[in-house]
Residue, then its C-alpha position, 0 to 999 in steps of 0.5 A: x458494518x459494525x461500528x461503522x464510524x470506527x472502521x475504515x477502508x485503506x486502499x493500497x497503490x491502486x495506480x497505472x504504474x502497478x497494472x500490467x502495462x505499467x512501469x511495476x507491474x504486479x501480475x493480475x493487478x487490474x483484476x481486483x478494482x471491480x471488488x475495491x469498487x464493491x468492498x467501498x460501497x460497504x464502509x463510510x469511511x475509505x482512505x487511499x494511498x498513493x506512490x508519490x515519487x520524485x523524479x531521480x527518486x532514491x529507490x530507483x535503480x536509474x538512480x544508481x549508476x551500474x545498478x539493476x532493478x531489484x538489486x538491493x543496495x544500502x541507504x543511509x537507513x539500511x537495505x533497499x531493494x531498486x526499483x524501475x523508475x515508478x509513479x513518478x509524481x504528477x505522471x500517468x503513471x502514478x495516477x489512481x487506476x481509471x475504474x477505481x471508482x471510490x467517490x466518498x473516500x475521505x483522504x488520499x495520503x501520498x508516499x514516497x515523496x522524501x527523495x532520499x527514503x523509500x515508503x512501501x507503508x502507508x503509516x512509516x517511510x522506510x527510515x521507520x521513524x518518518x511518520x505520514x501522518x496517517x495514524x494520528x488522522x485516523x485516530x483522530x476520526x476515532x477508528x480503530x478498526x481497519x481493512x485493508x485492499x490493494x497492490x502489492x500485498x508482499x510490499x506495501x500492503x504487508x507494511x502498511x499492516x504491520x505498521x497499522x498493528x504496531x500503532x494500535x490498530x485491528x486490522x485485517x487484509x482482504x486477501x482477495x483484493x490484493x496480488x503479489x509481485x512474489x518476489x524470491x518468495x516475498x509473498x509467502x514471507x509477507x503472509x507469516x510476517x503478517x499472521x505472527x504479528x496478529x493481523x487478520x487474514x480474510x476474503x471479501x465475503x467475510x467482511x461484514x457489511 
């Protein structure tokens, strides 16, 4: 891996809750722990992300009474799409997927915790001024190189990338290890947003290592 110390693994919302059988499922989810697994055994420095919500959490539609999943409605922040109640804090749910097997990840940064706002990013909550905190970690450990894997490339992949790029970051989306929901053509809408943002789209036999 070229300037290893300045590269980093994100690995996006691998959890129970976004495997079929989970509460939000994404299709095939389950399929791309094995190469997660092999893409880390490549990189020193690994980063996870983790859906951390609340129970009675804003973007639940069982929050809304008369409300239906994947109705969007406005929050105080603007649009937000409802969601099946998922990775609810401290719950099977939102536990790591058991075959993620990434021993020397460095950090897990938890999202969504804020019980009014959304976070599909790993850098920004969907107010996009709330901060996790997560860039100026990584700056701080002095990478600017990122890859980045995981579940779902429409939602909190896509974001979590834009938002890398905005900060300052290279980054690049291993698109082999990721699966879409596909949501009214979400995925091919994520994909442009991506490309004209500038960030790199890749399979996992192009990462160098």
């Amino acid at each position: 891996m070229p300037n290893a110390s300045r590269t980093a693994l994100l690995v996006i919302d691998v959890q129970n809750d976004f495997i079929p059988g989970g509460q939000l499922p994404v299709p095939e989810g389950d399929l791309i722990v094995p190469l997660i697994n092999r893409l880390g055994d490549r990189f020193k420095q690994v980063i996870i992300a983790q859906d951390w919500h609340p129970p009675g959490h804003a973007s639940f539609a069982s929050s809304h009474p008369d409300r239906e999943p994947y109705e969007v409605i406005e929050l105080p922040y603007g649009p937000q799409t409802l969601w099946p109640d998922h990775c609810v804090r401290a719950t099977a749910g939102a536990e790591l997927h058991k075959d993620l097997n990434l021993p020397h990840a460095q950090l897990i940064i938890r999202k969504g915790c804020n019980p009014d706002i959304d976070s599909y990013s790993a850098f920004l909550e969907a107010d996009r001024k709330t901060t996790t905190g997560l860039a100026g970690y990584l700056k701080e450990r002095g990478i600017d190189t990122l890859y980045l894997v995981g579940l779902a490339l429409d939602f909190c992949v896509m974001f979590s990338a834009l938002d890398a790029r905005a900060a300052g970051f290279n980054v690049f989306v291993v698109l082999d290890a990721c699966r879409a929901i596909d949501l009214d053509g979400s995925l091919a809408a994520a994909i442009e947003r991506m490309q004209v943002a500038g960030v790199d789209l890749v399979s996992a036999d192009q990462v160098p290592g």
